[in-house]
C-alpha positions in Angstrom: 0.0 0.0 0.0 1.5 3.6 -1.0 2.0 6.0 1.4 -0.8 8.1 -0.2 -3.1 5.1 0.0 -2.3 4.9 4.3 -3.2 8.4 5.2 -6.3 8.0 3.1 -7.3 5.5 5.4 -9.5 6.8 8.7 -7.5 6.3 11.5 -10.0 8.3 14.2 -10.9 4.7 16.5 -6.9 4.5 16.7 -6.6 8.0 18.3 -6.9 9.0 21.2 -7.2 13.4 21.9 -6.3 15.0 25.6 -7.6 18.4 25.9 -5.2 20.5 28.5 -4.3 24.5 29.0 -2.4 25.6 26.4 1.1 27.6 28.2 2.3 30.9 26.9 0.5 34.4 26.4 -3.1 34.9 26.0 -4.5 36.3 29.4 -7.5 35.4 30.9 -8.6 32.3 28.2 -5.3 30.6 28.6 -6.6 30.0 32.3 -10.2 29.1 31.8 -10.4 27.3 28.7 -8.6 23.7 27.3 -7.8 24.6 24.0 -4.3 22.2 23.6 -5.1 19.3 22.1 -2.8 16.0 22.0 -3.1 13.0 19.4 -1.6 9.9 20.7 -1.3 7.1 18.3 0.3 3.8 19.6 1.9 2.9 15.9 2.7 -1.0 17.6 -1.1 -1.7 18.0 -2.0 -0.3 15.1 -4.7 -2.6 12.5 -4.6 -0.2 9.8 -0.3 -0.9 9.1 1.3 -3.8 8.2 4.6 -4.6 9.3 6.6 -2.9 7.6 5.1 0.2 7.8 5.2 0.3 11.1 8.9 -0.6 11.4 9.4 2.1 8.9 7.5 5.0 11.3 9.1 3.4 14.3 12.3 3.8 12.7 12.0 7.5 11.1 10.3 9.2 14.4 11.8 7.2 17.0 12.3 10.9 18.7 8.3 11.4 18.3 7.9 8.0 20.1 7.4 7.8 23.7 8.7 4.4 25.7 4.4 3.3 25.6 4.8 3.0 21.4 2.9 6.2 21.0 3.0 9.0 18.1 2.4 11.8 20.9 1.8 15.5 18.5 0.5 18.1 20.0 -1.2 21.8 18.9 -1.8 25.0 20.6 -1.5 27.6 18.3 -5.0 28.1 18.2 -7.3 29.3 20.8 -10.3 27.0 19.9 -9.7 23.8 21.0 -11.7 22.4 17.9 -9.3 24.2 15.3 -6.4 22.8 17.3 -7.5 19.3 17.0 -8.0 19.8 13.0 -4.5 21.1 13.0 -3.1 18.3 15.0 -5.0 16.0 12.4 -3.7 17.7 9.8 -0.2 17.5 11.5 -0.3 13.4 12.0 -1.4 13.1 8.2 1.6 15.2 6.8 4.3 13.2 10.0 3.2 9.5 8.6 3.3 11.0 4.9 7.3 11.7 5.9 7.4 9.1 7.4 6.1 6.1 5.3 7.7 7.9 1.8 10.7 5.9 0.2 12.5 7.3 -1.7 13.6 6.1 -5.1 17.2 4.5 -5.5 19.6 6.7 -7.6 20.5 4.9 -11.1 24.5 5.9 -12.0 24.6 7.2 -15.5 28.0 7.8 -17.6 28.7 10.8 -19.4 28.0 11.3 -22.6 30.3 11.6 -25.5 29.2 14.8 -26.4 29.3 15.8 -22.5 32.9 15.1 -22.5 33.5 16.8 -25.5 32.3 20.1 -24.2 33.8 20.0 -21.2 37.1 19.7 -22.7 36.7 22.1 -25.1 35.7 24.7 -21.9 38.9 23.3 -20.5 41.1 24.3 -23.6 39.7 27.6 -24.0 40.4 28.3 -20.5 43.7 26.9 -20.8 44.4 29.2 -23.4 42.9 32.2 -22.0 45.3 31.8 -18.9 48.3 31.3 -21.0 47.7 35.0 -22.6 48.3 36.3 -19.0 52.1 35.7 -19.5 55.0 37.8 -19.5 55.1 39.7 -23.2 58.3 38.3 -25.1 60.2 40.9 -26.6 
């Protein structure tokens, strides 16, 4: 399954939210209202990856991972708590995207003749170019 093809999927039973107080400015709403929002998505439990999928995300956010197996992303840069848990939605889709996307194996290629040629004619022009800065013979 393509990485495309995963993040279509609906993940919403595997989630679980946590609503807390979101830190930083914003007066008298930061200390009434719960407008952070946390995802936590335990990637080793998961039905909706295989295998090797989920060795993949285990492997490329091991730093997002707590010691549980949980994908723990968080938003508060909102002040509605709904809009925050869109955005952390949003956030998971775009992290597993990274996450899951392989990329493709470079193929070496050799020069080609005419490639070569070029460069080696840029060479000898130089070459002569530099050889005109000499001392004048007299």
């Amino acid at each position: 399954m393509t990485p495309q093809e995963v993040i279509q999927q609906d993940f919403s039973p595997e989630w679980s939210f946590q609503a807390s107080r979101s830190g930083g400015a914003g007066g008298q709403n930061v200390n009434k209202v719960s407008s952070k929002v946390e995802l936590r998505f335990n990637v080793q439990t998961s039905q909706l990856l295989d295998n090797t999928q989920k060795a993949l995300i285990l492997e490329k956010l091991k730093n997002q991972i707590n010691t549980e197996g949980e994908l723990v992303l968080v938003s508060q840069e909102d002040r509605s708590q709904l809009r925050n848990k869109e955005n952390v939605i949003k956030k998971f889709k775009e992290v597993l995207q990274k996450a899951l996307f392989i990329p493709k194996k470079r193929k070496p290629t050799k020069p080609t003749a005419a490639m070569i040629a070029a460069r080696l004619k840029g060479k000898k022009i130089n070459a002569e170019r530099k050889a005109m800065r000499g001392k004048v013979q007299y």
